[in-house]
MARKE-799587 format. One record per residue (C-alpha): residue in one letter; residue number from 1; x, y, z. Coordinates in nm, 3 decimals, padded with zeros to 5 digits. Layout:
# MARKE-799587
PT   residu   num         x         y         z
PT        A   NUM         X         Y         Z
...
# end
This chain:
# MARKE-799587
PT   residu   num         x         y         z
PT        X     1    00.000    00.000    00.000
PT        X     2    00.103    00.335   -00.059
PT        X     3    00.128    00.582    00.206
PT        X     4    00.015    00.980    00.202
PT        X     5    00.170    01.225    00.407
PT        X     6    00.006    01.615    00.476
PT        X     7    00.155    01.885    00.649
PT        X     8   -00.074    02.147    00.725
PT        X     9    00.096    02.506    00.765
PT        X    10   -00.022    02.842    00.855
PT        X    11   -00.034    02.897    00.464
PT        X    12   -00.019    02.567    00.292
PT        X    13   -00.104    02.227    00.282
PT        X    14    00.190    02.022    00.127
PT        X    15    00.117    01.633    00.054
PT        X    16    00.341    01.354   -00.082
PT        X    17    00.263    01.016   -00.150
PT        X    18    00.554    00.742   -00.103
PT        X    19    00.586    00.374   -00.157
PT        X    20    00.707    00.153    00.072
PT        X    21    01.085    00.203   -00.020
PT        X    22    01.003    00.604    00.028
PT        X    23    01.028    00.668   -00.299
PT        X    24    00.836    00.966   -00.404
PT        X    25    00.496    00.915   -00.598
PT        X    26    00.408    01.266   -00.611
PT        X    27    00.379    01.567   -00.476
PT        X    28    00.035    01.813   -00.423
PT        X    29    00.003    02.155   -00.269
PT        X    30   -00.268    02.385   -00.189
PT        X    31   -00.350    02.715    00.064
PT        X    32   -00.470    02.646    00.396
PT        X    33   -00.868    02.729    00.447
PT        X    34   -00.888    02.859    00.788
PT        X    35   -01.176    03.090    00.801
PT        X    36   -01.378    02.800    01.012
PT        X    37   -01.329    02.416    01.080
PT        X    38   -01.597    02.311    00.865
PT        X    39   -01.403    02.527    00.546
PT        X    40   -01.080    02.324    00.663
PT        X    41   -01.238    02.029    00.644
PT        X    42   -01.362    02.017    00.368
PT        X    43   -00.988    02.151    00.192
PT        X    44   -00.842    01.870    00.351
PT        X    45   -01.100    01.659    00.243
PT        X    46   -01.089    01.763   -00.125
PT        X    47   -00.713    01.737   -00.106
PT        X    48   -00.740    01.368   -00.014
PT        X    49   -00.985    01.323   -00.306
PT        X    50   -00.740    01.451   -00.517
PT        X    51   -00.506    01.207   -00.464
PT        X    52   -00.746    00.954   -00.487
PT        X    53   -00.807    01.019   -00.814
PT        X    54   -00.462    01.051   -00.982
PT        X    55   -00.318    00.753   -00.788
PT        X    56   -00.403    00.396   -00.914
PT        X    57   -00.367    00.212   -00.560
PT        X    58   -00.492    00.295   -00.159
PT        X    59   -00.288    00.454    00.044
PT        X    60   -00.283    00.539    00.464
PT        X    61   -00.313    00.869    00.560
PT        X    62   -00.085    01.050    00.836
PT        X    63   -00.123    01.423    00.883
PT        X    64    00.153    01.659    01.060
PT        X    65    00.007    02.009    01.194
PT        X    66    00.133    02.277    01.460
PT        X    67    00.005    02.148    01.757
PT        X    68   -00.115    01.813    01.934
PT        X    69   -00.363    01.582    01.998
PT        X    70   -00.492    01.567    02.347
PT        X    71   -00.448    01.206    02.489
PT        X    72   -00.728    01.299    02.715
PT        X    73   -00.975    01.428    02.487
PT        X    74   -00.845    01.289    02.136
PT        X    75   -00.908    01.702    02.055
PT        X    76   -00.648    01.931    01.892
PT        X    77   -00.457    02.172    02.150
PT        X    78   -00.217    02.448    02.042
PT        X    79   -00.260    02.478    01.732
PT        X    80   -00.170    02.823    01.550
PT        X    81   -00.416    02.732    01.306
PT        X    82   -00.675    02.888    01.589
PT        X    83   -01.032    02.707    01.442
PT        X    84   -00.869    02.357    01.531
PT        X    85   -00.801    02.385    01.869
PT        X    86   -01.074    02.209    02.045
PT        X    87   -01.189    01.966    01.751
PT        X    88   -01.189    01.590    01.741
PT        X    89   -00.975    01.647    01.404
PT        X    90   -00.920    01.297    01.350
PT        X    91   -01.223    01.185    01.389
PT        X    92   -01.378    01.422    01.181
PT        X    93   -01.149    01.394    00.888
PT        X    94   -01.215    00.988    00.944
PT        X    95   -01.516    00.998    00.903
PT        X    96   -01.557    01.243    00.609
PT        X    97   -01.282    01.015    00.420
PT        X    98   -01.376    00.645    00.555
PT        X    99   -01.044    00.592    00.645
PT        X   100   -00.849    00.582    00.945
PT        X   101   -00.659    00.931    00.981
PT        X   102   -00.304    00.961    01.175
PT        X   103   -00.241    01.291    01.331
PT        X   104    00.101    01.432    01.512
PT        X   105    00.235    01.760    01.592
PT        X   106    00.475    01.865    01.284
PT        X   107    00.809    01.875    01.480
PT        X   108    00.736    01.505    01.583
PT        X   109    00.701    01.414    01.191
PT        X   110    00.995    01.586    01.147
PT        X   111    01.200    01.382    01.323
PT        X   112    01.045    01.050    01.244
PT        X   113    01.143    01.103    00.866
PT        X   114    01.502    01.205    00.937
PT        X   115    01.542    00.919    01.147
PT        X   116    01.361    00.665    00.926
PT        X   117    01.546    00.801    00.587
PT        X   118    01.724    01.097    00.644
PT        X   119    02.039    01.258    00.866
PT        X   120    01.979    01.045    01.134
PT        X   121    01.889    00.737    00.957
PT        X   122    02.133    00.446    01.109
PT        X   123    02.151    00.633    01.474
PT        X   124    01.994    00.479    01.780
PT        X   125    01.820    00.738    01.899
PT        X   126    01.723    01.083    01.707
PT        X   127    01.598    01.446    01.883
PT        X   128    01.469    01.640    01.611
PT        X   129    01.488    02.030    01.614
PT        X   130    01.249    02.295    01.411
PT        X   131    01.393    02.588    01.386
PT        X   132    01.142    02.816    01.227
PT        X   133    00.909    03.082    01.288
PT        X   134    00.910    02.863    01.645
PT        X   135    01.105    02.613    01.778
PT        X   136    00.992    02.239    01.807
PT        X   137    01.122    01.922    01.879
PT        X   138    01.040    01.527    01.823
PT        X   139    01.245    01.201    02.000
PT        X   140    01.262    00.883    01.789
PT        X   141    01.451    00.590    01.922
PT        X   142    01.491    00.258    01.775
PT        X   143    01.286    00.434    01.485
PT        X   144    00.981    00.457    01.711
PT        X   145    00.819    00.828    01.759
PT        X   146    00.829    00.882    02.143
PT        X   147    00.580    01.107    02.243
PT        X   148    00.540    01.062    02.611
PT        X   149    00.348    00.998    02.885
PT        X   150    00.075    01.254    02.839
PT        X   151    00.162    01.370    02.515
PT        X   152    00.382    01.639    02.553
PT        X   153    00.744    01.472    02.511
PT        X   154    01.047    01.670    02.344
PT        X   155    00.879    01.995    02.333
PT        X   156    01.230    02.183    02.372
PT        X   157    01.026    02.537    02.273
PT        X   158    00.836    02.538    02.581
PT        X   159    01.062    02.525    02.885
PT        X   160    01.223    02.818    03.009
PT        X   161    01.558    02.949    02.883
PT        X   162    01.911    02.778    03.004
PT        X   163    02.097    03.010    03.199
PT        X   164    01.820    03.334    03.144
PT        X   165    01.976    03.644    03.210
PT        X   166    01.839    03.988    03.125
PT        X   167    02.190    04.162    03.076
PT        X   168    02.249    03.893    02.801
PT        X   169    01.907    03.791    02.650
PT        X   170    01.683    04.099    02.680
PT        X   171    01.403    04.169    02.870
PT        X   172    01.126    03.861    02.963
PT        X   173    00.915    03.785    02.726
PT        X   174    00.562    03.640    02.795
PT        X   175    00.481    03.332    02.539
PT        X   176    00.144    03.299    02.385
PT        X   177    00.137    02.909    02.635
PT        X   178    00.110    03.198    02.912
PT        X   179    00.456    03.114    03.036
PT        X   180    00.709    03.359    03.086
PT        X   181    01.098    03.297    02.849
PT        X   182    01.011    02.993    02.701
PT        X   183    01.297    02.882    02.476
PT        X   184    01.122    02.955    02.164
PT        X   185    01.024    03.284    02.227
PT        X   186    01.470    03.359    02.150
PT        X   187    01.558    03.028    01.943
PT        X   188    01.343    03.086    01.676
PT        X   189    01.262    03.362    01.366
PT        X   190    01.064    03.509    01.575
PT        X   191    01.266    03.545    01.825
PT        X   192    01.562    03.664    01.604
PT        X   193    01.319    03.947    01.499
PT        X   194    01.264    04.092    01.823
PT        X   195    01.596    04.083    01.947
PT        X   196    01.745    04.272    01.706
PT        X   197    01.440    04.526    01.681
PT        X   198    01.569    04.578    02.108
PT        X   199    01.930    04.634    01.991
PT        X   200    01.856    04.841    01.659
PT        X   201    01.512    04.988    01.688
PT        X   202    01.441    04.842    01.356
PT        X   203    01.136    04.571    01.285
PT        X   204    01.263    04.338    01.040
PT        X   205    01.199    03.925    01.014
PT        X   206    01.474    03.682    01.102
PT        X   207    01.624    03.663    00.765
PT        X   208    01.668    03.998    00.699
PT        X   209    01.880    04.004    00.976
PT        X   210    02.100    03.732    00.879
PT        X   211    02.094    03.899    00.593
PT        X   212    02.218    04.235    00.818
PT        X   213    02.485    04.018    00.988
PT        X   214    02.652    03.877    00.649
PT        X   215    02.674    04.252    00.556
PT        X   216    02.855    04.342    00.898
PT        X   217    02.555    04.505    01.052
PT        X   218    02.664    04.576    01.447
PT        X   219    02.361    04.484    01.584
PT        X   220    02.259    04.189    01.372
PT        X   221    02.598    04.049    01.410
PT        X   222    02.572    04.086    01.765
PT        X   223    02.154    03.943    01.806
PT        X   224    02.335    03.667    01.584
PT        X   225    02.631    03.592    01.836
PT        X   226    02.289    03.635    02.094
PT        X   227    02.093    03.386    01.932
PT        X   228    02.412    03.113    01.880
PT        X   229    02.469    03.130    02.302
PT        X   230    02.063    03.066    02.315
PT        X   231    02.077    02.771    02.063
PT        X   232    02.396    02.624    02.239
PT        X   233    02.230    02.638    02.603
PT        X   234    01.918    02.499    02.436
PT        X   235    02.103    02.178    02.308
PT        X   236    02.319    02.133    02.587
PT        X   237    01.998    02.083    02.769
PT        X   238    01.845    01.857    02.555
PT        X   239    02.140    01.673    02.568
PT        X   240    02.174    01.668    02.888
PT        X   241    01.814    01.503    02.972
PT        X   242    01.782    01.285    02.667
PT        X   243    02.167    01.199    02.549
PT        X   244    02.043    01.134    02.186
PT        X   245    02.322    00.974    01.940
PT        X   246    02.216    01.264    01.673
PT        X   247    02.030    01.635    01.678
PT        X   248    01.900    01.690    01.360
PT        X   249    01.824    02.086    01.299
PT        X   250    01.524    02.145    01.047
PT        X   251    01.324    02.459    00.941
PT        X   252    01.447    02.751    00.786
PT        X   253    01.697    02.886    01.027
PT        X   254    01.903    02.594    00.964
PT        X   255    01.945    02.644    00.671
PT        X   256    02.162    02.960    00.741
PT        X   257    02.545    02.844    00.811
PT        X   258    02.612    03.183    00.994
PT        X   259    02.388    03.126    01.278
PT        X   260    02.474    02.770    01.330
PT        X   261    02.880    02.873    01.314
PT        X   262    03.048    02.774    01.610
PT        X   263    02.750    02.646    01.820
PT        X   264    02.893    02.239    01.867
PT        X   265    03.144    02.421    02.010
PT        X   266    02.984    02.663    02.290
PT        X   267    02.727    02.330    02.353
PT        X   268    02.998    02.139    02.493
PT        X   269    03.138    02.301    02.799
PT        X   270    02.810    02.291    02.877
PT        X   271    02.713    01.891    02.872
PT        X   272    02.779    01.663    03.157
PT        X   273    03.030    01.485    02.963
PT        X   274    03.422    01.407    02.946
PT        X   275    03.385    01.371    02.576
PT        X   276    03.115    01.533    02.414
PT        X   277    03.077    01.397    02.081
PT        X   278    02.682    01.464    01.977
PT        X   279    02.680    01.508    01.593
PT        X   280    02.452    01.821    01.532
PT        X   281    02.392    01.793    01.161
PT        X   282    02.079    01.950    00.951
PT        X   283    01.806    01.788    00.793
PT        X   284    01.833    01.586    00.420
PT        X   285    01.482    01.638    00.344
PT        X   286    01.440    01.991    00.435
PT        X   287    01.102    02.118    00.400
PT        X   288    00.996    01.781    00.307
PT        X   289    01.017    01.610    00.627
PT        X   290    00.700    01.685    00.815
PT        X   291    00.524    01.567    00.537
PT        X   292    00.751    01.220    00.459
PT        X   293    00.756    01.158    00.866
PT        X   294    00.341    01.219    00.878
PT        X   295    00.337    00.932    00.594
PT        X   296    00.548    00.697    00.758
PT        X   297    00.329    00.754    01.053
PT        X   298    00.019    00.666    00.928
PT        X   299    00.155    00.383    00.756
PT        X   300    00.283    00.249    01.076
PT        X   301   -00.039    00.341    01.264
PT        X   302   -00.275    00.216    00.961
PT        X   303   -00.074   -00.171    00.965
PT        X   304   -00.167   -00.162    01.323
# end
């Protein structure tokens, strides 16, 4: 059977279908109807139809999306994507289809597909890092998606800081969870953003200043050097609780050498180690690998 993978974004719904090698079978793209659940549902639905009709065989069904399933309430929580929070999602999109749907948060996905068939493919255990207009995180080990007790496992964006300090980071900032300096509100686009916009006055998005920094901006260079030391005490910490044999760093942050330049290096003074040795590579699938991981997902949930 083949197996279909969707990655819903703030903007875009990306799909690929695979075979069981992972071979690409195609590739399908649309906008993102948000204006209420029932319009999203019905995208989503028509998207799925779609592929039904240009592809000659079945195929399981995995979705990734910003923000979780509830293993209380089997509803959506946290999503950006504001007229899903609340909804029995799966369900819905189940029934609709008549077939069983697999949902995950998109950083989880993520890190499934580079451990299944990407950078960390061949490693023992996998933690998975967005960095994007957030930061996220997924665990695989033994090629097995780890989400935790209640959910909620290797959500690296949502504890506080390493090592805080206003003098170094800026002021506190308040996170839209209602905590106060979680990680992602510095190790992240946005994040990037803001910081500079407290050094230089100036409101411009993350790459822009990257793009400031590569010129020899002063105070891009210097959020840049700011946002390395908040990376580094990030991943020292994740190493530090989870000891995983690879970090893989996705989104579009990683793509930019400059801000990952030297960061291996600050992490390891910083892990309980003799010998730190954690490879911190980026992602071979790129953009692709919510989408791939959500695929293998459901094609692992749907055999089940």
């Amino acid at each position: 059977m083949l197996q279909a993978g969707l990655d819903i974004g703030g903007t875009k719904i990306a799909a690929v279908v695979l075979d069981s090698t992972g071979r690409e079978c195609g590739r399908w793209r649309q906008p993102t109807q948000k204006n209420s659940y029932e319009q999203f549902l019905e995208s989503v639905s028509q998207l799925v139809n779609t592929l039904r009709q240009q592809l000659a065989e079945p195929f399981s069904l995995g979705i990734a999306l910003p923000g979780s399933v509830s293993p209380v309430s089997g509803r959506i929580r946290n999503a950006n994507i504001l007229v899903l929070n609340g909804q029995p999602l799966a369900q819905d999109l189940a029934a609709r289809l008549g077939q069983p749907v697999t949902l995950a948060n998109d950083a989880n996905c993520f890190a499934l597909s580079e451990a299944r068939d990407g950078a960390g493919a061949g490693y023992s255990s996998v933690f998975g890092m967005t960095l994007g207009t957030g930061c996220g995180g997924g665990l695989v080990i033994n090629n097995q998606l780890i989400i935790g007790g209640y959910g909620s496992a290797a959500e690296c964006g949502h504890i506080p800081l390493p090592g805080y300090l206003p003098e170094n980071d800026g002021p506190a900032v308040r996170c839209y969870c209602g905590q106060e300096n979680c990680a992602e509100s510095f190790v992240s686009g946005t994040g990037l953003a803001r910081g500079y916009h407290l050094l230089a006055g100036e409101e411009v998005c993350g790459e822009q200043v990257i793009s400031r920094a590569q010129a020899g901006d002063s105070a891009a260079l210097q959020q840049v050097a700011r946002f390395r030391s908040q990376l580094a005490r990030l991943l020292a910490t994740v190493i530090n609780v989870v000891d995983p044999a690879v970090i893989v760093l996705g989104g579009g942050l990683s793509q930019s050498p400059l801000l990952l330049e030297g960061v291996a290096q600050q992490v390891a003074p910083r892990v309980f180690t003799d010998h730190f040795q954690t490879p911190i590579v980026t992602a071979q699938h790129g953009a692709s690998s919510g989408m791939r991981g959500a695929a293998w997902l459901g094609a692992e949930q749907g055999s089940r």
